[in-house]
N, C-alpha and C positions, 0 to 999 in steps of 0.2 A: 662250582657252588661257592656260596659266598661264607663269610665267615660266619656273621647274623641267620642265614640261611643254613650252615652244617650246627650251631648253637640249639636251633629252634628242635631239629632234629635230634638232637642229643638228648635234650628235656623230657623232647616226649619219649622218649627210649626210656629214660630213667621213670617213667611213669609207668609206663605197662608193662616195664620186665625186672623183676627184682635180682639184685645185685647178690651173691653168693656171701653168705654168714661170715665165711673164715675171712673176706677181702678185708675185713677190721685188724683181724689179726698179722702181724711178722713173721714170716715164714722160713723156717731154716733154710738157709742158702745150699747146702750139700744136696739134703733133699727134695728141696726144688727142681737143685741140676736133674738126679738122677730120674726125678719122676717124668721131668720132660724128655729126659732122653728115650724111658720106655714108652711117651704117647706119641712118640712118632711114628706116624701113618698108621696109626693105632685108635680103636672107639673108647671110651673112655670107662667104661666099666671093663674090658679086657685092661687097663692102662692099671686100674686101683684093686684089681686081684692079683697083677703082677707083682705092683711095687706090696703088697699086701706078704706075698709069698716071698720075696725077698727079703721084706721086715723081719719073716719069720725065721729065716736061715741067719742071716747076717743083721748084727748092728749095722744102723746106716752111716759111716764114717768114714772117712778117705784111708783112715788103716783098715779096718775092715775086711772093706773092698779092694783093694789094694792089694791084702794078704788071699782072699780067697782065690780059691780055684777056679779060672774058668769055665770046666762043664758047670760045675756047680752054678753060678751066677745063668749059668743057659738054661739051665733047668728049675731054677727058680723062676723069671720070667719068659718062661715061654708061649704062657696064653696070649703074651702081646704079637707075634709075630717080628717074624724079622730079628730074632730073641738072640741068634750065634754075633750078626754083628751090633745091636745095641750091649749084648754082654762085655764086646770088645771094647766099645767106646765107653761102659761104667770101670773096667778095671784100669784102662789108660789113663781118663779122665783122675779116677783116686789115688792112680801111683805119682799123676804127676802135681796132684794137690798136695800129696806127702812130699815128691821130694823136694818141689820148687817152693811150697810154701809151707811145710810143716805142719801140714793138714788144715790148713785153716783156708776159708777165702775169702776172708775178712779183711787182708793185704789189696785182693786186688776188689773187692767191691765198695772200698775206698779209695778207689783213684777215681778223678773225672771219668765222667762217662763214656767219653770214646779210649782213655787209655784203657780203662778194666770192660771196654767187649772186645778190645783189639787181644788184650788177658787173656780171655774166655776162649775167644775163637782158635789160641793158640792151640788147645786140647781137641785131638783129633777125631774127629765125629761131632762136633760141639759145629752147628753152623747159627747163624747171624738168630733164628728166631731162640732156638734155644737158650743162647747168651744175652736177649731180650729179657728174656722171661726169666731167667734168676734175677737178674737187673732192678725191672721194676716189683717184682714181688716180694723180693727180698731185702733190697738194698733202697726203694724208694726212687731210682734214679728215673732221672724224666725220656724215657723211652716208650713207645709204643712197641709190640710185639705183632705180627703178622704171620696167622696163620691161612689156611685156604678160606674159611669163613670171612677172617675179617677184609684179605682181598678181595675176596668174591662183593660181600658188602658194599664195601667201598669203593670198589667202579661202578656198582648198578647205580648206588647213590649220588654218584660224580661227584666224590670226595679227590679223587683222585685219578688218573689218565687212567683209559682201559688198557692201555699196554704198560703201562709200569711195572717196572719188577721191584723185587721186594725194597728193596732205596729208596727208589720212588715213590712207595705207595707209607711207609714209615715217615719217611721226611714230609711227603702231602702232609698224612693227619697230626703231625706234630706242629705242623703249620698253621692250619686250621683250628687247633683246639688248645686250651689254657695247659699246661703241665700237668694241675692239679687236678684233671680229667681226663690224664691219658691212661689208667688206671680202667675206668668207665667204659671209656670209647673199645679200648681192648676187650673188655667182656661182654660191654651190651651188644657189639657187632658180631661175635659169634654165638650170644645170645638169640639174636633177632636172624641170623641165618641159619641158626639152626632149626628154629619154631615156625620161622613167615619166608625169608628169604632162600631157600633149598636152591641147590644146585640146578636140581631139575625140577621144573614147575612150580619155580615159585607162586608164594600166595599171594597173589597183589591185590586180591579185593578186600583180604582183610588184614593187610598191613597198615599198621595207626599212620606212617610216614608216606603213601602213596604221595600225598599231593605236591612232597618236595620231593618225587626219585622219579628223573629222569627217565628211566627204564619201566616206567608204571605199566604195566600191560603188555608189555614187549613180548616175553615167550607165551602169554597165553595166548598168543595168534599164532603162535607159530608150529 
């Protein structure tokens, strides 16, 4: 798809699907981390009674967390699943904000953008979308984030190869699209895959962008 071609698509996305209130607002970078780490493979209301329940146990802060107890932190978010090793990846992640940077990450998400994901990824459990997503939500940096939705998306649309892995399919739409829309592209594409473009069955006769997606009609023959 062409650049003029993935634009026009974007438009209309930004027309029939509204953009989330808080995307105006800065979002703390700690808590960013940690909420991404519990919506891993996780639904998203399971993901904001977790971090909900944690709120309520612990301040959200790299001493905090850092200082609590492991079961503890397991049994606060445990409705997300998978709850023993995302506990492990919040207290690692906070001890090693405390020790390497004196709780702050305000050190590393002011370095260029590849040195503070290359930061990020240092922290164990912390992989490439997650260190995205504090990136650009927090820190403004011109990253795309890639989760199953926006890949999924974005090969049906031939934004991007159908085998690419996550590098590929990041470096595509950052390609394709101005910086000051990779913000957009990030959430109207898991926007639109979750309402029209579904894993299974997608909707294609009543997707607004049928007439630019390659894939228009594909599985409903199949």
């Amino acid at each position: 798809m062409t650049e003029n071609q993935a634009a026009t698509v974007l438009q209309i996305l930004k027309k029939t699907l509204a953009l989330p209130s808080w995307t105006k607002n800065k979002r703390d970078p700690f808590e960013t981390l940690i909420v991404t780490i519990i919506s891993q493979n996780t639904a998203d209301t399971n993901t904001a009674r977790a971090f909900e329940q944690l709120s309520n146990r612990f301040k959200i802060t790299p001493e905090a967390l850092a200082n609590a107890e492991l079961p503890q932190i397991e049994e606060a978010i445990k409705t997300a699943g998978l709850y023993k090793a995302k506990a492990q990846t919040i207290k690692q992640a906070a001890t090693g904000i405390l020790e390497k940077y004196h709780g702050s990450l305000q050190p590393i998400l002011t370095l260029p953008l590849e040195a503070a994901r290359n930061a990020l990824l240092q922290f164990a459990g912390v992989g490439p979308k997650t260190a995205d997503v504090v990136l650009l939500f927090s820190a403004q940096q011109p990253t795309v984030p890639v989760d199953t939705h926006v890949n999924r998306v974005a090969k049906r649309l031939g934004f991007v190869p159908e085998n690419g892995d996550y590098e590929d399919v990041r470096g595509s739409l950052q390609t394709l699209f101005d910086p000051t829309d990779y913000l957009a592209v990030h959430l109207l594409l898991i926007a639109h895959g979750r309402k029209t473009c579904k894993a299974q069955r997608p909707l294609c006769g009543q997707c607004p962008v049928n007439t630019y997606c390659p894939s228009n009609g594909k599985w409903s023959k199949q």
